[in-house]
C-alpha positions in Angstrom: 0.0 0.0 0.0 2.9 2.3 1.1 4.4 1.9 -2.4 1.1 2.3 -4.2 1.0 5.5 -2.7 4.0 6.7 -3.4 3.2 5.7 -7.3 0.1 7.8 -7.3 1.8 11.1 -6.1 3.9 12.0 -9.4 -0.1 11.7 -11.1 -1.1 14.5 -8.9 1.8 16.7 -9.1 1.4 16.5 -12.7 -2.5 17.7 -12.9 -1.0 20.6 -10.4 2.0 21.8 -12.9 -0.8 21.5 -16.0 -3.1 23.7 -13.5 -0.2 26.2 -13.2 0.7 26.2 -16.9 -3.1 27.0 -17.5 -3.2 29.6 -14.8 0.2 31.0 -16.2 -1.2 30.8 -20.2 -4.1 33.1 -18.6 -1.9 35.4 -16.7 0.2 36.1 -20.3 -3.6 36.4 -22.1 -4.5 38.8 -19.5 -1.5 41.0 -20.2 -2.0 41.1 -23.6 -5.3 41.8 -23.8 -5.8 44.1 -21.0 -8.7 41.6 -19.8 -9.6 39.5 -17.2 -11.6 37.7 -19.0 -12.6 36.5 -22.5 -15.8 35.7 -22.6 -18.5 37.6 -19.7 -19.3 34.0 -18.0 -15.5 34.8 -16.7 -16.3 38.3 -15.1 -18.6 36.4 -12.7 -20.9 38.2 -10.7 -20.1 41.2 -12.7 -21.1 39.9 -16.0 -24.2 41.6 -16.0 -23.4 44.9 -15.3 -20.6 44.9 -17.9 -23.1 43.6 -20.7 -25.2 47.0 -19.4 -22.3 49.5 -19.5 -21.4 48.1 -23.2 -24.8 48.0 -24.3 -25.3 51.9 -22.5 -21.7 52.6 -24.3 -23.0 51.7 -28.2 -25.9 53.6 -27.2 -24.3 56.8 -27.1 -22.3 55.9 -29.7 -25.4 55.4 -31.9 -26.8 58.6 -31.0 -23.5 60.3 -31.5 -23.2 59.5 -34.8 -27.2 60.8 -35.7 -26.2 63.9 -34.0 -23.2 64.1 -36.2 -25.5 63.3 -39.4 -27.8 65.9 -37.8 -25.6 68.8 -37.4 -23.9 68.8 -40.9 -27.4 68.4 -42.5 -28.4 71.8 -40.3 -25.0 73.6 -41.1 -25.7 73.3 -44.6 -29.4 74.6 -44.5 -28.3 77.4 -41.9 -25.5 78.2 -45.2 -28.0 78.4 -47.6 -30.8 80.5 -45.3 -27.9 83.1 -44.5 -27.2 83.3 -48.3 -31.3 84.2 -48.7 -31.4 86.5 -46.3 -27.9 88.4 -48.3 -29.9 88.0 -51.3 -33.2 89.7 -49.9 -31.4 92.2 -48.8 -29.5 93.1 -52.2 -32.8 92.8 -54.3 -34.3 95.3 -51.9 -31.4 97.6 -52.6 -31.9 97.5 -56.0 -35.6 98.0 -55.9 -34.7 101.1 -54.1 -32.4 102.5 -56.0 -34.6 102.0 -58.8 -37.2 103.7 -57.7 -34.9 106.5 -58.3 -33.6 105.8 -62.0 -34.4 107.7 -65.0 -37.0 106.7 -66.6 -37.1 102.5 -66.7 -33.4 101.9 -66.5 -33.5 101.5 -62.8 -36.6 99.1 -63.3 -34.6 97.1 -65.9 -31.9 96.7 -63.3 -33.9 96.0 -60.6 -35.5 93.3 -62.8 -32.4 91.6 -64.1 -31.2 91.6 -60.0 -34.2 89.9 -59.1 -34.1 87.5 -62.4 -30.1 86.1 -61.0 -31.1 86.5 -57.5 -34.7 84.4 -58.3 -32.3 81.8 -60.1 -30.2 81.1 -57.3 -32.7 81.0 -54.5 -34.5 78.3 -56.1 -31.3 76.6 -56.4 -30.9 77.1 -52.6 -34.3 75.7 -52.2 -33.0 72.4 -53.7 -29.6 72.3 -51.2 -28.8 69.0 -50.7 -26.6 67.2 -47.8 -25.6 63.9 -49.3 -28.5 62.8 -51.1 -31.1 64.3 -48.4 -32.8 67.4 -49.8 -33.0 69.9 -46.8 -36.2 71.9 -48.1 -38.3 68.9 -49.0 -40.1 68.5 -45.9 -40.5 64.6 -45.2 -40.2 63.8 -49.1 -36.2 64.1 -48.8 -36.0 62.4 -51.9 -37.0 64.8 -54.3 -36.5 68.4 -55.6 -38.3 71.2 -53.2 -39.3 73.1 -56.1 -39.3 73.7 -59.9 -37.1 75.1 -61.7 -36.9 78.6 -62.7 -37.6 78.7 -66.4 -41.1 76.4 -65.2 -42.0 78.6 -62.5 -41.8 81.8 -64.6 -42.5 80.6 -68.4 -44.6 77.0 -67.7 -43.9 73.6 -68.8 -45.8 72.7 -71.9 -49.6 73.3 -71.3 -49.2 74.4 -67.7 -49.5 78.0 -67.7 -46.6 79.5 -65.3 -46.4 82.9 -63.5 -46.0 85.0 -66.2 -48.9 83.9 -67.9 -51.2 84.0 -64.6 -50.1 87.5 -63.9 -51.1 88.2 -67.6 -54.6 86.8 -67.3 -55.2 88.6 -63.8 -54.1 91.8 -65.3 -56.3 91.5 -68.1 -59.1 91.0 -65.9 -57.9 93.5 -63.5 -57.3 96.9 -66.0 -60.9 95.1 -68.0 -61.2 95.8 -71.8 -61.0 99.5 -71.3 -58.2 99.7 -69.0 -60.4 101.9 -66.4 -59.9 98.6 -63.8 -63.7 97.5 -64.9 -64.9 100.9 -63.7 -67.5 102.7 -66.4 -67.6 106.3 -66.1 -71.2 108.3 -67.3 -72.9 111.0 -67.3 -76.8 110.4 -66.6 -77.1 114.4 -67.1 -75.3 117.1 -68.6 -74.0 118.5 -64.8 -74.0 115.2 -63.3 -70.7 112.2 -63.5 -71.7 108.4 -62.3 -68.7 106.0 -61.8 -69.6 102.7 -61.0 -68.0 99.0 -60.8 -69.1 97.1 -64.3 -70.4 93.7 -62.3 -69.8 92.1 -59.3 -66.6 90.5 -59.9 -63.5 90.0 -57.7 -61.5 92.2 -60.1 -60.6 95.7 -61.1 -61.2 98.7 -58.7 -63.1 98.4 -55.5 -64.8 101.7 -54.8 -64.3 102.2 -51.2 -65.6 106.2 -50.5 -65.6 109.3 -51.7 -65.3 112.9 -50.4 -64.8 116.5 -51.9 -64.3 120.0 -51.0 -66.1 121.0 -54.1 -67.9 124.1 -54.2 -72.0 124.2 -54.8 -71.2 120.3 -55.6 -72.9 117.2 -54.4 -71.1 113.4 -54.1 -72.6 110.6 -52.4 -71.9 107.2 -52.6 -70.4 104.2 -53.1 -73.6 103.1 -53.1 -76.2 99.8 -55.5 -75.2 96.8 -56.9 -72.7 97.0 -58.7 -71.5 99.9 -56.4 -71.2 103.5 -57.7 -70.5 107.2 -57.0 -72.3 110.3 -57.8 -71.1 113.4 -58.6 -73.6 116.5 -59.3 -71.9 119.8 -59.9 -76.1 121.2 -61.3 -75.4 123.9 -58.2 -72.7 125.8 -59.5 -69.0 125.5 -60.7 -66.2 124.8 -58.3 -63.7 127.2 -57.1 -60.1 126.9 -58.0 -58.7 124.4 -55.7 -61.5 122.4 -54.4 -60.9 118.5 -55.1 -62.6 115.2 -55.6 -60.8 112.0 -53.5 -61.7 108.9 -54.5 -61.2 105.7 -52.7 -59.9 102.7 -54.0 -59.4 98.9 -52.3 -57.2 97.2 -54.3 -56.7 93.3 -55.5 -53.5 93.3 -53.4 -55.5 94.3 -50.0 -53.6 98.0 -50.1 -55.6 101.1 -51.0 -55.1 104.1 -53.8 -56.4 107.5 -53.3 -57.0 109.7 -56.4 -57.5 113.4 -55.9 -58.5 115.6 -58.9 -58.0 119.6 -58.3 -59.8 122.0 -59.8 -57.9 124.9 -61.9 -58.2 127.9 -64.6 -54.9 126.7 -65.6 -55.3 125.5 -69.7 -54.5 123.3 -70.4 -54.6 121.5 -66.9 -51.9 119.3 -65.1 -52.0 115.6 -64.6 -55.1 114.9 -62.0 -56.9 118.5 -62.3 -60.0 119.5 -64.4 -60.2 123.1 -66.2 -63.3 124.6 -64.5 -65.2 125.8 -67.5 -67.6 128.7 -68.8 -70.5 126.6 -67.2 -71.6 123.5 -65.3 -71.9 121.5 -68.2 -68.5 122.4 -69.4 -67.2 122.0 -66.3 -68.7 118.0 -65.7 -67.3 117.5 -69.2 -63.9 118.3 -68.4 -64.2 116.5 -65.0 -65.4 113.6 -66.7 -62.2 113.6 -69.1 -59.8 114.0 -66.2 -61.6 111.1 -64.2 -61.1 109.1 -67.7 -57.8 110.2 -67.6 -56.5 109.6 -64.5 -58.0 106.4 -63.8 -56.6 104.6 -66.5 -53.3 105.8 -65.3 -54.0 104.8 -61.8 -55.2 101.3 -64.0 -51.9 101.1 -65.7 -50.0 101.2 -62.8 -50.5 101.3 -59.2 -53.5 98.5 -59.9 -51.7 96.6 -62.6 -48.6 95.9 -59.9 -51.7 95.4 -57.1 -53.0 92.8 -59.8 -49.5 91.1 -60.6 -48.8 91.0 -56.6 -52.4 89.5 -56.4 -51.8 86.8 -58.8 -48.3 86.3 -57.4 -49.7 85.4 -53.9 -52.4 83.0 -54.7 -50.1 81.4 -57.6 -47.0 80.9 -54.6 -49.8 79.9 -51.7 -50.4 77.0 -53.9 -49.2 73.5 -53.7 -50.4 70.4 -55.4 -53.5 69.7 -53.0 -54.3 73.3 -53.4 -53.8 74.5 -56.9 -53.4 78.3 -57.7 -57.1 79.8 -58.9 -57.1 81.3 -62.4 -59.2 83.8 -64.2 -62.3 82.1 -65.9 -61.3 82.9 -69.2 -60.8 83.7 -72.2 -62.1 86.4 -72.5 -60.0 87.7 -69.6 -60.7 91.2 -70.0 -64.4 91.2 -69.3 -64.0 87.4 -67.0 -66.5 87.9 -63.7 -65.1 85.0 -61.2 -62.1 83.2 -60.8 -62.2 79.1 -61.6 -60.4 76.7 -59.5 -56.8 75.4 -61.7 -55.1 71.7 -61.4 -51.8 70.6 -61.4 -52.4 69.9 -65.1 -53.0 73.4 -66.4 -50.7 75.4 -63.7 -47.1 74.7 -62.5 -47.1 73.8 -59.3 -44.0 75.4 -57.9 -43.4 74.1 -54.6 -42.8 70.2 -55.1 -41.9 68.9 -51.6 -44.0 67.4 -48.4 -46.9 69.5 -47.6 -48.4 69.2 -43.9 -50.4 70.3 -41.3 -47.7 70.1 -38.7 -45.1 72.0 -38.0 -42.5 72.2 -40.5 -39.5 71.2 -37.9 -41.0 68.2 -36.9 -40.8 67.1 -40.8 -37.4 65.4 -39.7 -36.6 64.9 -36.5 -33.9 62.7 -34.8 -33.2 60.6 -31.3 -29.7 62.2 -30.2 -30.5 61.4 -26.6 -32.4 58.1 -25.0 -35.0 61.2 -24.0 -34.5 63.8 -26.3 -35.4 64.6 -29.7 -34.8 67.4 -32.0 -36.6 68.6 -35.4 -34.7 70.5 -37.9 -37.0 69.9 -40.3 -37.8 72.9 -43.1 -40.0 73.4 -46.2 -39.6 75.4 -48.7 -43.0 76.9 -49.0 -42.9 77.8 -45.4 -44.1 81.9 -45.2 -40.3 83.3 -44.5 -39.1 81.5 -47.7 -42.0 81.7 -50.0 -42.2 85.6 -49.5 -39.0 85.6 -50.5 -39.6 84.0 -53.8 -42.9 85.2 -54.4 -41.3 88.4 -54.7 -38.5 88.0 -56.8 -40.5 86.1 -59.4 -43.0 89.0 -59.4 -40.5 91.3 -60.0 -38.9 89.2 -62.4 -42.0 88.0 -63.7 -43.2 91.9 -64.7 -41.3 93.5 -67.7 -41.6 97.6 -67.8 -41.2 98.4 -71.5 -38.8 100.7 -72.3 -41.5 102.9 -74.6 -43.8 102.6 -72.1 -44.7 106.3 -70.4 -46.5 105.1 -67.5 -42.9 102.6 -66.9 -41.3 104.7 -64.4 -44.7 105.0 -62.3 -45.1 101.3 -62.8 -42.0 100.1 -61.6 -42.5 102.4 -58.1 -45.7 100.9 -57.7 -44.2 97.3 -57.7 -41.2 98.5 -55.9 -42.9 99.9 -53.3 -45.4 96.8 -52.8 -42.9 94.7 -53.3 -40.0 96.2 -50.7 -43.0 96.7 -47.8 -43.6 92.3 -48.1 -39.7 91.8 -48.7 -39.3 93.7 -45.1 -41.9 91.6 -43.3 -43.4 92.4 -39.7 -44.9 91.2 -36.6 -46.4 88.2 -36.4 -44.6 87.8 -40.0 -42.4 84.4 -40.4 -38.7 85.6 -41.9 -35.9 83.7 -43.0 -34.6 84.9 -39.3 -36.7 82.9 -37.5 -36.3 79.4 -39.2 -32.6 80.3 -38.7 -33.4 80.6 -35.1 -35.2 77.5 -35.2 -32.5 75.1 -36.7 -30.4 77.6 -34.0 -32.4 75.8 -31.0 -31.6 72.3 -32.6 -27.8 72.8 -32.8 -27.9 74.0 -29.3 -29.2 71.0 -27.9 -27.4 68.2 -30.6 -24.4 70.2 -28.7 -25.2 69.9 -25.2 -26.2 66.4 -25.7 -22.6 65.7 -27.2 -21.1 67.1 -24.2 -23.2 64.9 -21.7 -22.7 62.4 -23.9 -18.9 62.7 -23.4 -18.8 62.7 -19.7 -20.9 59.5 -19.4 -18.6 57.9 -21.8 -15.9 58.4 -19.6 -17.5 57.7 -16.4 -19.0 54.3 -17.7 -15.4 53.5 -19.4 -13.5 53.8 -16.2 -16.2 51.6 -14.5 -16.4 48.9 -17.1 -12.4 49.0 -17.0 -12.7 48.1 -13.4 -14.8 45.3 -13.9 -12.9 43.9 -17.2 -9.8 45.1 -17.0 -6.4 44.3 -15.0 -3.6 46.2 -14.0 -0.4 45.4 -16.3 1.7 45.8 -12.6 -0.7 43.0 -10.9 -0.7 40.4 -13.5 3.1 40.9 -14.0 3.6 40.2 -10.5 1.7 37.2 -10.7 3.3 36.2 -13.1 6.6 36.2 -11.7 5.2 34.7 -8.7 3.7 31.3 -10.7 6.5 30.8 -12.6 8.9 30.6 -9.6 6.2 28.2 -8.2 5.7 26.1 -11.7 9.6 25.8 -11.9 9.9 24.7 -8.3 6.8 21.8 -8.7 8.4 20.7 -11.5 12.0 20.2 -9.9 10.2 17.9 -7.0 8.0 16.3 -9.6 11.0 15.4 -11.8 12.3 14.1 -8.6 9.7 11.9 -7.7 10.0 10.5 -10.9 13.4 9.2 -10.5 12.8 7.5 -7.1 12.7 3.6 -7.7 11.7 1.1 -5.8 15.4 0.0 -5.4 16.2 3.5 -4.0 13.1 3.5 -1.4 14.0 0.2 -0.2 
């Protein structure tokens, strides 16, 4: 039994070196990997919490990289909305320095401005960040809006905005360019001017007033509406005037005051007073003629192109633009609903109810999203185009004598809606909005950071090991394996010989 015994002992001091070299082959993995373990069954009671921090860890790392995604896609659109806000600014300019050229040069320049400038803001309405279109609403896909030569000249049979602006104006000045007003004279002393029919065009006679001497006005009164004037009491006295008070297709309003003078022959917006009351309606009746077709030609033809401008840019493909029911235009009495197959269509992104942010929005934050979201029809960015393409859209002839008056009535239609006001969307506030979002993609980064580093250190004191530990144990087991195996190569040469 005694030498049994002593046979079995080299077996067990064998299992113990191939336990040390296994302990040992772990103690060199573990300092070259930095790990106490390979797989999380070795981590032990730990495991758990270490598959949480690395699951917490990819996380944020997921969420990093959307906000990354995020914030070039809003530094590209911020780009392009500064750029529209430049441009805005410089068509403006123009527009007022053209309201000071000679004749139609500064309209022509103010035009060609707002033709380039038109250009490139539809371009900047089609920005893209990789193959994400930023003004697209939802529909990222695709295109925000038409192109220029569409918008302004139409595609084939659909009519585009120089052709509605046409057809409004037609229906606006009315076949004798008076803006569908008809001016009579029921007796010799006596002037009636009157809207032709009830109809959403022309003139809109709003009041009327005078200082006129032994005269009598009244009105607007009936259906179609009209004013009176009765000058059967006695001429007027040099001086006295007749206002009358215009509404406008645009919403804006147009006085016209005629003054009475001796002066032959008389100046633009006066009457001669004449040898009689007869003589003297005639000649008022002329100057009315006169003046309101002037009035027609321009202050009410750049209310009508504005007009048709709005409803044309308020459009989208659910909603098409109205047109005049025509032809004829001139004497048209209602407006008949258009379709995407007879009208360009300008804006061709994701139309919603909601808000325009919300469009796109991202996770950058287990709790936190953020929209940066934008549409190019939105009210800050449509004003903007609406505008240039009216001004683009409306030529001023150089031969034309009313051009200079024209092109100040646009201008100064045109340079009030480019400036905006309260409760007014502007290019400012979308700015401000994208703004809000890069605020909080960057505070999120920055918590993001500091529980990446907490959550490192603690998962590298569960998995990791310290170089100086394992290298001490290391030193330690192999004095240990080389002394086991000294006394197990011992054990092995005893005999039975050398026990006896």
């Amino acid at each position: 039994m005694a030498i049994a015994s002593i046979g079995g002992k080299p077996a067990a001091q064998i299992q113990a070196l191939v336990d040390l070299r296994a302990k040992l082959d772990d103690l060199q993995r573990q300092l070259s990997t930095g790990k106490k373990a390979s797989t999380y069954a070795g981590l032990g009671l730990y495991r758990g919490v270490a598959v949480g921090l690395r699951s917490q860890l990819s996380a944020i790392t997921s969420f990093d990289a959307t906000a990354d995604n995020v914030q070039a896609r809003i530094n590209v659109a911020q780009t392009a909305l500064s750029r529209m806000s430049d441009i805005s600014n410089s068509v403006k300019t123009a527009m007022m320095q053209g309201s000071y050229g000679t004749g139609t040069i500064g309209a022509n320049t103010a035009q060609t401005t707002a033709q380039f400038s038109l250009d490139e803001m539809l371009s900047l309405l089609n920005s893209r960040a990789g193959d994400h279109y930023l003004f697209s609403g939802r529909t990222t896909d695709q295109p925000a809006v038409e192109s220029y030569d569409h918008i302004l000249n139409g595609d084939g049979a659909k009519a585009g905005l120089k052709q509605i602006i046409s057809e409004r104006a037609q229906a606006d000045l009315g076949a004798s360019g008076l803006g569908r007003l008809t001016i009579t004279s029921p007796t010799a002393t006596s002037l009636s001017v009157a809207e032709d029919a009830a109809t959403p065009f022309g003139f809109k006679l709003a009041s009327v007033s005078s200082s006129l001497t032994n005269g009598a006005v009244s009105g607007p009164t009936g259906a179609p509406p009209a004013i009176s004037v009765d000058l059967s009491g006695g001429v007027p006295a040099v001086g006295d005037t007749l206002t009358l008070r215009f509404d406008m297709p645009d919403g804006t309003t147009e006085n016209l005051t005629l003054t009475a003078t001796t002066t032959s022959p008389p100046g633009a917006n006066q009457f001669l007073i004449g040898a009689d009351e007869a003589t003297t309606t005639a000649n008022l009746s002329t100057a009315l003629n006169t003046s309101i077709g002037k009035l027609a030609a321009t202050a009410l033809k750049a209310a009508s192109a504005v007009k048709a401008s709005s409803e044309f840019f308020s459009a989208d493909a659910s909603t098409p633009p109205p047109r005049v029911d025509g032809p004829p235009f001139d004497s048209a009495t209602a407006m008949t609903t258009g379709s995407s197959a007879d009208t360009v269509i300008w804006y061709t992104g994701e139309t919603g109810t909601d808000s325009a942010r919300s469009s796109a929005t991202a996770r950058i934050d287990p709790n936190l999203s953020v929209g940066y979201g934008v549409r190019g029809n939105e009210e800050g960015l449509r004003t903007i185009v609406q505008n240039l393409a009216t001004l683009a859209a409306v030529t001023v002839s150089p031969t034309d004598p009313n051009g200079g008056e024209l092109s100040a009535a646009m201008n100064q239609r045109l340079t009030s809606n480019l400036a905006g006001g309260a409760g007014i969307q502007s290019v400012a506030d979308i700015r401000t909005d994208l703004a809000s979002a890069q605020v909080s993609i960057k505070a999120a980064k920055d918590r993001h950071q500091q529980q990446t580093a907490t959550l490192a250190d603690y998962l590298q004191q569960i998995e990791g090991v310290s170089n100086e530990d394992v290298g001490t144990q290391i030193l330690t087991l192999q004095t240990r394996l080389q002394a086991s195996m000294q006394v197990t190569s011992m054990m092995y040469q005893t005999s039975l010989v050398n026990y006896m």
